[in-house]
C-alpha positions as CSV (number, residue, x, y, z in Angstrom):
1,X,136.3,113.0,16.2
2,X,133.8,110.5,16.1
3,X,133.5,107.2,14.0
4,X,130.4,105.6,12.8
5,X,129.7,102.3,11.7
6,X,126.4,100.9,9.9
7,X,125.2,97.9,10.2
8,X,121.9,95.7,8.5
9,X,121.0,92.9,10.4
10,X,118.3,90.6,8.5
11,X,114.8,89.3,9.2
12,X,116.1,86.1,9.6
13,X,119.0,86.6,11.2
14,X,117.3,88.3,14.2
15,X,114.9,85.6,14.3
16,X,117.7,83.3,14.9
17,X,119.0,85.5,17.3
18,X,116.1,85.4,19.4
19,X,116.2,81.8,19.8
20,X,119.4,81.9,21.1
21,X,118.5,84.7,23.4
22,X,115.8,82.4,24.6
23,X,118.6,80.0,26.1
24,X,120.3,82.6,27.8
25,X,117.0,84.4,29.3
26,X,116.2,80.8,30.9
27,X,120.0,81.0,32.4
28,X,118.9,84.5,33.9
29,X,116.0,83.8,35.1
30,X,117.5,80.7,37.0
31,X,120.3,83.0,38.1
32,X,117.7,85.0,39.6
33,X,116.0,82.4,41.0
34,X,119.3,81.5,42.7
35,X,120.2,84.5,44.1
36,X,116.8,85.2,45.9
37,X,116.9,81.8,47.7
38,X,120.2,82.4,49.1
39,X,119.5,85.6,50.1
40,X,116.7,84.8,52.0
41,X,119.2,82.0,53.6
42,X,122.1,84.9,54.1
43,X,120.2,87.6,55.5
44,X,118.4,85.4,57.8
45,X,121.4,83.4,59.2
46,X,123.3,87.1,59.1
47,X,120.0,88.1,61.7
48,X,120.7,85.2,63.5
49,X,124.3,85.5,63.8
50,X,124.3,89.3,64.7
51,X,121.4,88.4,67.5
52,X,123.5,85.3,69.2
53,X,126.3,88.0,69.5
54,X,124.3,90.7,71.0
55,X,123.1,88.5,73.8
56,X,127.0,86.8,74.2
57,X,129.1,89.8,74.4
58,X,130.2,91.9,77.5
59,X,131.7,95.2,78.3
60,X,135.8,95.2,78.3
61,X,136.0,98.0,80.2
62,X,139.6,98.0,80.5
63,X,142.0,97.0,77.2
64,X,145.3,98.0,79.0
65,X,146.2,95.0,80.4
66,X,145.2,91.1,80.0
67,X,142.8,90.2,82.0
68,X,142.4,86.4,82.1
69,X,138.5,86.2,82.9
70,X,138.4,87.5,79.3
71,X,139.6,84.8,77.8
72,X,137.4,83.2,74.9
73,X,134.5,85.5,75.8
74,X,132.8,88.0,73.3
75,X,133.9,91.5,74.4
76,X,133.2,95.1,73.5
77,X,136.0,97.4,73.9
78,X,137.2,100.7,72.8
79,X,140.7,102.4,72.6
80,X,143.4,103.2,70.7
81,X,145.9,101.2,68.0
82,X,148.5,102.3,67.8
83,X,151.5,100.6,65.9
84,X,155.3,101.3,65.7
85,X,156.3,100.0,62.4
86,X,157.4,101.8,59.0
87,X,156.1,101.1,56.0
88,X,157.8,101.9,52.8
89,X,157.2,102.6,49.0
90,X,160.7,102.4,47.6
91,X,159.9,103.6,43.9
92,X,159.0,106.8,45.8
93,X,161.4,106.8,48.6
94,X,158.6,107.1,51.6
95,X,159.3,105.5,54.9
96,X,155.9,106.3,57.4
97,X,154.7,105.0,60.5
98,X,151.6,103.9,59.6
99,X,148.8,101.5,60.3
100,X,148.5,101.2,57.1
101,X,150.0,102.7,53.4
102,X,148.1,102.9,50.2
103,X,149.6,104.4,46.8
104,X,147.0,105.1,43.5
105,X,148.4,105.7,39.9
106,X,146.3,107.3,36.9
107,X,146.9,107.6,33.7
108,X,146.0,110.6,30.8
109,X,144.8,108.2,28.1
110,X,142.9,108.6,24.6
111,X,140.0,106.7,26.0
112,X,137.3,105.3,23.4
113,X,133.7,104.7,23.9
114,X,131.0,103.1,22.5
115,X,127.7,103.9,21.6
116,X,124.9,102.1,19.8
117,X,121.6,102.8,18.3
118,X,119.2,100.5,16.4
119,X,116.1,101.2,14.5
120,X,113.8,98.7,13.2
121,X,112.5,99.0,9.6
122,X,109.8,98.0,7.2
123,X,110.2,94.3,6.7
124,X,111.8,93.1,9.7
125,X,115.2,94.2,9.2
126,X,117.0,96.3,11.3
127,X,119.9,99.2,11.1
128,X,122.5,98.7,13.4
129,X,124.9,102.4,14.0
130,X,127.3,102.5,16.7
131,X,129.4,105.7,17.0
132,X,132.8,105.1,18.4
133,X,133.9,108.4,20.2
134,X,137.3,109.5,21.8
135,X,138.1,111.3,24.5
136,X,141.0,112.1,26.7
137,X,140.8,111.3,30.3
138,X,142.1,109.9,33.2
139,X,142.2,106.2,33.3
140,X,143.0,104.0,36.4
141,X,145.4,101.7,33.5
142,X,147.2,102.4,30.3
143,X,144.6,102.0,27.5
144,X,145.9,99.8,24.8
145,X,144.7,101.8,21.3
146,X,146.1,99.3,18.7
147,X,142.7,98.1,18.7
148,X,140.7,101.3,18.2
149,X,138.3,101.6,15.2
150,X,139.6,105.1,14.1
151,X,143.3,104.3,12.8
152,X,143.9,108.3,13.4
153,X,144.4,107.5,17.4
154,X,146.2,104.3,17.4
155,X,149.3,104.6,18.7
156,X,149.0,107.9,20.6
157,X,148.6,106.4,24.0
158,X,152.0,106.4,25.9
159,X,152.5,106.4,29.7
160,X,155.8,108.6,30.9
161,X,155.9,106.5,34.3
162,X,154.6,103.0,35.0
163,X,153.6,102.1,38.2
164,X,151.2,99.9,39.9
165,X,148.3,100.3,43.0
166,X,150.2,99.4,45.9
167,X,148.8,98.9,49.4
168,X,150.9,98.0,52.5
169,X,149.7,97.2,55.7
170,X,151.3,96.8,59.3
171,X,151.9,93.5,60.7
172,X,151.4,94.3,64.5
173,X,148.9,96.8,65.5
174,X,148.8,96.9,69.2
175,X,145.2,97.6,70.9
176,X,146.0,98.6,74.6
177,X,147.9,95.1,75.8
178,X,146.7,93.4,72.8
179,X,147.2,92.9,69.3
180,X,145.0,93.5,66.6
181,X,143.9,90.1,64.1
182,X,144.8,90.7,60.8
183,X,141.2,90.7,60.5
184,X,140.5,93.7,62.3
185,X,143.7,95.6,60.6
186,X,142.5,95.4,57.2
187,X,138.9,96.6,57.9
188,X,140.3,99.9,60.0
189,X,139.6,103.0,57.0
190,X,139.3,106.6,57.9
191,X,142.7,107.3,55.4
192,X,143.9,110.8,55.0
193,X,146.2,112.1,52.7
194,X,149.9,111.5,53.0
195,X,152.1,114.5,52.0
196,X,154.7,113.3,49.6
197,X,158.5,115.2,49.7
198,X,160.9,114.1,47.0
199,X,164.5,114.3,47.2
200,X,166.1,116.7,45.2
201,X,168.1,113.7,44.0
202,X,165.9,111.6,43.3
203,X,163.8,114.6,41.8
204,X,166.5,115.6,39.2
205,X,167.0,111.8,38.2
206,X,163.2,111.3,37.5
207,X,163.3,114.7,36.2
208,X,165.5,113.6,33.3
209,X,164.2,110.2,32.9
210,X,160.6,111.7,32.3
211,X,162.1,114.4,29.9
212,X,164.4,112.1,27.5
213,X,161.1,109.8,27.5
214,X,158.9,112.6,26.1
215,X,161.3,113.0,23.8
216,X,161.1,109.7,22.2
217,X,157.9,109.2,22.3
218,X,157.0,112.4,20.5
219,X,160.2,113.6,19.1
220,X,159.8,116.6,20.5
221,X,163.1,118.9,21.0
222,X,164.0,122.6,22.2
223,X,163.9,124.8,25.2
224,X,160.6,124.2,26.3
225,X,161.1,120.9,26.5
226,X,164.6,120.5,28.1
227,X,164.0,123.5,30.8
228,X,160.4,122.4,31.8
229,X,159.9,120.7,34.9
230,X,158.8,117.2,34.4
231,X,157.8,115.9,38.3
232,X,156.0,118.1,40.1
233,X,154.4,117.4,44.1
234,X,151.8,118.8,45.7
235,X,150.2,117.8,48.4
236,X,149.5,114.0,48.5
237,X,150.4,113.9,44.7
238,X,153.2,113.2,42.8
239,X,152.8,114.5,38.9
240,X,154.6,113.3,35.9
241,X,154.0,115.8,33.0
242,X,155.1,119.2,31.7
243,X,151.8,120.9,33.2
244,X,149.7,119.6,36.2
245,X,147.1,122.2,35.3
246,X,147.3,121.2,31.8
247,X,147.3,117.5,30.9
248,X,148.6,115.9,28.4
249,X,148.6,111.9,26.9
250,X,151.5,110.0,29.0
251,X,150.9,112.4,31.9
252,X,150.8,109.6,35.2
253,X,149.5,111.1,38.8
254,X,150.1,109.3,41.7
255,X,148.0,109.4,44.9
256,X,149.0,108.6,48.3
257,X,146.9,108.2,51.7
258,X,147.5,106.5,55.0
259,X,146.2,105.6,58.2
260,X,147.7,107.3,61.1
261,X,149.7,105.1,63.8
262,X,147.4,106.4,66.7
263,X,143.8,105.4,65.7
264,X,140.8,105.5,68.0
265,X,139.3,102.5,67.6
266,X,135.8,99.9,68.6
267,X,135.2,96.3,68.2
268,X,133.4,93.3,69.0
269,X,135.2,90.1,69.0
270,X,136.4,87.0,70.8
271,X,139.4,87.5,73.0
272,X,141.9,84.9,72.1
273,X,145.2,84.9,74.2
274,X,146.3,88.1,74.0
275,X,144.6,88.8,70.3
276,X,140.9,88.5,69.0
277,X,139.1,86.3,66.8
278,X,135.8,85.9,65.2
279,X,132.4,84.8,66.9
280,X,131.6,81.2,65.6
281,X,127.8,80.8,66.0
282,X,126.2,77.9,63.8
283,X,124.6,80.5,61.7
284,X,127.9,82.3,60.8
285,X,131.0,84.2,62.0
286,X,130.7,87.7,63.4
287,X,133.2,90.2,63.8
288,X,133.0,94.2,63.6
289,X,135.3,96.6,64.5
290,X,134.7,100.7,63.6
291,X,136.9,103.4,63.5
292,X,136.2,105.9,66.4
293,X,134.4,105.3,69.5
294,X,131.3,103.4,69.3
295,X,129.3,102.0,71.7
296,X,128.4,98.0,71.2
297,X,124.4,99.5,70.6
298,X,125.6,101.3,67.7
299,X,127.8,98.8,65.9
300,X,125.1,96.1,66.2
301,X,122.1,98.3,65.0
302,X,125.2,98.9,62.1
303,X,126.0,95.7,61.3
304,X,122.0,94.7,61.2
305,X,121.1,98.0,58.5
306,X,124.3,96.7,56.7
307,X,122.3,93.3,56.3
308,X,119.3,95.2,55.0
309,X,120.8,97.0,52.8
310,X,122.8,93.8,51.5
311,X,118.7,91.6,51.8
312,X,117.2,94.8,49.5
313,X,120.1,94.9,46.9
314,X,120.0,91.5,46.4
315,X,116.1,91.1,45.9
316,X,116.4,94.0,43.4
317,X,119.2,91.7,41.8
318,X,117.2,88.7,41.6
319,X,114.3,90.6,40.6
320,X,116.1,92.3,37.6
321,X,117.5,88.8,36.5
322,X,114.3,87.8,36.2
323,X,112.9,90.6,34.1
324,X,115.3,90.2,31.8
325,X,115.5,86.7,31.5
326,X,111.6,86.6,30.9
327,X,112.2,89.8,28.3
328,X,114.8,87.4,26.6
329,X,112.4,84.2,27.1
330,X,109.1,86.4,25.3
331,X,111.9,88.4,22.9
332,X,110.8,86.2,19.9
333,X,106.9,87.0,20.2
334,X,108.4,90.3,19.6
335,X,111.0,89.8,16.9
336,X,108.5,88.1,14.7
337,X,106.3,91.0,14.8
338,X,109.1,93.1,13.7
339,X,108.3,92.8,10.3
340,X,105.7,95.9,11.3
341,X,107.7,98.2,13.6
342,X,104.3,99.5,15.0
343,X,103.0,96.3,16.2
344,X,106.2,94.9,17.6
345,X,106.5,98.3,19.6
346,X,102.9,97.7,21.2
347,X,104.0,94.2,21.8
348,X,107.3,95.0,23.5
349,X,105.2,97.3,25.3
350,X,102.7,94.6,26.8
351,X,106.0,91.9,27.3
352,X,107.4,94.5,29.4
353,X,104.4,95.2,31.5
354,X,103.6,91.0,32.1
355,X,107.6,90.4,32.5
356,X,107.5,93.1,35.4
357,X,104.6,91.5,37.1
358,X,105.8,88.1,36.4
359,X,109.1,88.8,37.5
360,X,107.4,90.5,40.6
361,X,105.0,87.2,41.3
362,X,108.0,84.7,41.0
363,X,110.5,86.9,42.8
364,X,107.7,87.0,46.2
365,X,107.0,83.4,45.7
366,X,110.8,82.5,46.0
367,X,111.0,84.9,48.6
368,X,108.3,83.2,50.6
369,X,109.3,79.7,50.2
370,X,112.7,80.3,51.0
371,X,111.3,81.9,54.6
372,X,109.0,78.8,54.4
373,X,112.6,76.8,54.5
374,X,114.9,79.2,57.0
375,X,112.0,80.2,59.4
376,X,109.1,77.5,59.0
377,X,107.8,78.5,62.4
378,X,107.9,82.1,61.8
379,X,106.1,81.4,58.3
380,X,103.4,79.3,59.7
381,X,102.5,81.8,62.9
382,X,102.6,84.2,60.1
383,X,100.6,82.5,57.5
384,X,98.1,81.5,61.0
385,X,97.5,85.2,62.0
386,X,96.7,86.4,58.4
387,X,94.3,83.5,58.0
388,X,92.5,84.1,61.2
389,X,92.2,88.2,60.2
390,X,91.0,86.5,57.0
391,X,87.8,84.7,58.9
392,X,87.5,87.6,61.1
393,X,86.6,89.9,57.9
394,X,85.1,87.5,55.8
395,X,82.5,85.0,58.1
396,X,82.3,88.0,61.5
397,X,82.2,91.2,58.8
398,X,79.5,89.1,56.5
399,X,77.6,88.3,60.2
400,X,78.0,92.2,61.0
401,X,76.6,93.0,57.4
402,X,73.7,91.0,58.0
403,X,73.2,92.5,60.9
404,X,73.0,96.4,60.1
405,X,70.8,95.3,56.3
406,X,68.2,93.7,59.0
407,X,68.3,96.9,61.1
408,X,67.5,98.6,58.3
409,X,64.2,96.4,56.9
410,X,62.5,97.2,60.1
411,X,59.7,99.2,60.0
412,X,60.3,102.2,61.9
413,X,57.9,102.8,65.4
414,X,54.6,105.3,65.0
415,X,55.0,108.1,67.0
416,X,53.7,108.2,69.9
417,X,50.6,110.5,70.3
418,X,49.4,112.6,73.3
């Protein structure tokens, strides 16, 4: 069930608030600000980083031995990593060779949320409702309810197992006769699911562990509860609870996935010894490596669309910073108005429409002065080429005008009689 709360907030209490809102709009707009200019700086020294290493690397055709005429060159080299080490999860009792080991817990949880709605009345005042709802669900922590506005679900959460995320990750990941940087191990992904077997041992202890806890928590006795099976597997999951297909609050699930030992496998990176390293330019470092076999075109038109992507998120970033610093700055034009509902909601209207196209005009002139800064030669053959398109259009298309109006004031020739 839900819980709703009602609030009045004051004329002057909101006018108040605006001027405090007016602080923290300058803060965002600055933060915006901010963001764009090292962007600008990121994305272009990214550009120039991934271009010095496109003209530096060569082609390591061969990984299976060291070849010394490598050395401390750029290569590009596909294969296979391969590792013989185990990793382990001793809460669960696994032992897998594996390039790498990772173990996620959830938890059946009373979960609350929040919702808020506010309408603005005669006067200036305003009515404040938020609705606080519950729900269960699967959470990636135990939620902590003693703080929950409805007294009626505090105190229901309870976990039957606690456990943490987990990750493990071999040391020594050999790459034909070399060994992959620990670099280059933690970026390999492609995980699959790892099938989990209990013990019956173990099963039967964990078993009665998760029973006699259900038991105390809830107080729950009987058959149902002493002959149901509390630890169930399937698959790549281990289940704590009475039902899988039925959860209850306290129920945990645990999720396991690995990398196999044998992993196809392409990079780009300094050969160091008989390891690799990263590319030092003086723009930045630069070091990829892809699961499955890709050719060095394809991870450098990757790693540049991964820079666009991160240049055109960040712009939107600094962009929305700015909106909503300039909504925060112009917030009290509209606050005061609030004393008439109607005219404050034209008024947020119009402050939304000159924020946008503020925050648009400041955002492209940080944008352009940062390039002004990282690529003033660009800029300026840029800023040369629009100019002279300008004088072509505006002195040759006036002359060209003229032209065709003085064509058309002459008179036109008699016919010519026979």
């Amino acid at each position: 069930m839900a819980v709703t709360e009602t609030e009045t907030i004051g004329y002057g209490s909101r006018v108040g608030s605006s001027f405090k809102a007016m602080g923290f709009g300058a803060l965002l707009v600055l933060a915006g600000i901010v963001l764009l200019w090292w962007n600008e700086g990121r994305t272009v020294h990214r550009a120039d980083t991934i271009a010095e290493a496109q003209d530096a690397y060569v082609e390591m055709d061969n990984i299976s031995t060291v070849d010394p005429s490598f050395a401390g060159k750029l290569v590009h080299a596909t294969g296979t990593a391969t590792t013989s080490e185990t990793l382990n999860d001793y809460a669960f009792g696994i032992s897998v060779n594996a390039i790498a080991l990772e173990r996620e817990v959830e938890y059946y949880q009373w979960d609350e949320t929040k919702k808020t709605e506010t309408k603005d009345n005669l006067g200036g005042s305003q009515t404040k409702t938020t609705t606080y709802d519950y729900k269960k669900r699967w959470c990636n922590n135990p939620v902590k309810d003693d703080e929950f506005k409805d007294e009626a679900y505090r105190g229901k959460n309870f976990t039957l197992r606690d456990y943490k995320d987990e990750a493990w990750t071999a040391e020594v990941v050999n790459f034909g006769a070399y060994k992959l940087s620990k670099a280059q191990i933690s970026s390999i992904g492609n995980a699959e699911d790892y099938n989990v077997e209990l013990k019956g041992e173990k099963r039967q202890q964990w078993n009665e562990e998760v029973r006699n806890k259900y038991k105390k928590v809830t107080g729950a006795e009987g058959v149902e509860v002493d002959d149901a099976e509390w630890v169930h597997t399937a698959g790549n999951v281990v289940y704590f609870g009475k039902d899988p297909e039925n959860p209850q609050i306290g129920d945990v699930r645990v999720t396991f996935t690995y990398v196999k030992p044998t992993t196809e496998l392409s990079t780009i990176a300094v050969v160091s010894g008989t390891t690799f390293a990263a590319f030092h330019t003086k723009t930045g470092d630069f070091i990829e490596t892809s699961v499955g076999i890709r050719s060095a075109g394809e991870m450098f038109t990757s790693a540049e669309e991964s820079n666009n992507f991160i240049k055109w998120l960040c712009r939107l970033g600094g962009f929305l910073l700015i909106y909503f610093g300039l909504k925060n700055l112009f917030g009290l034009l509209v606050t005061i108005l609030k004393i008439v509902p109607a005219l404050a909601s034209i008024m947020n209207f119009g402050v939304g429409i000159v924020c946008g196209i503020l925050a648009a005009a400041i955002s492209l002139v940080v944008i352009a002065i940062a390039w002004f800064f990282y690529r003033p030669i660009l800029s300026i053959c840029l800023l040369a080429v629009a100019g002279f398109l300008v004088w072509v259009f505006a002195f040759k298309g006036k002359d060209k005008l003229k032209e065709l109006a003085n064509r058309g004031k002459q008179p036109a020739e008699a016919p010519v009689q026979q």
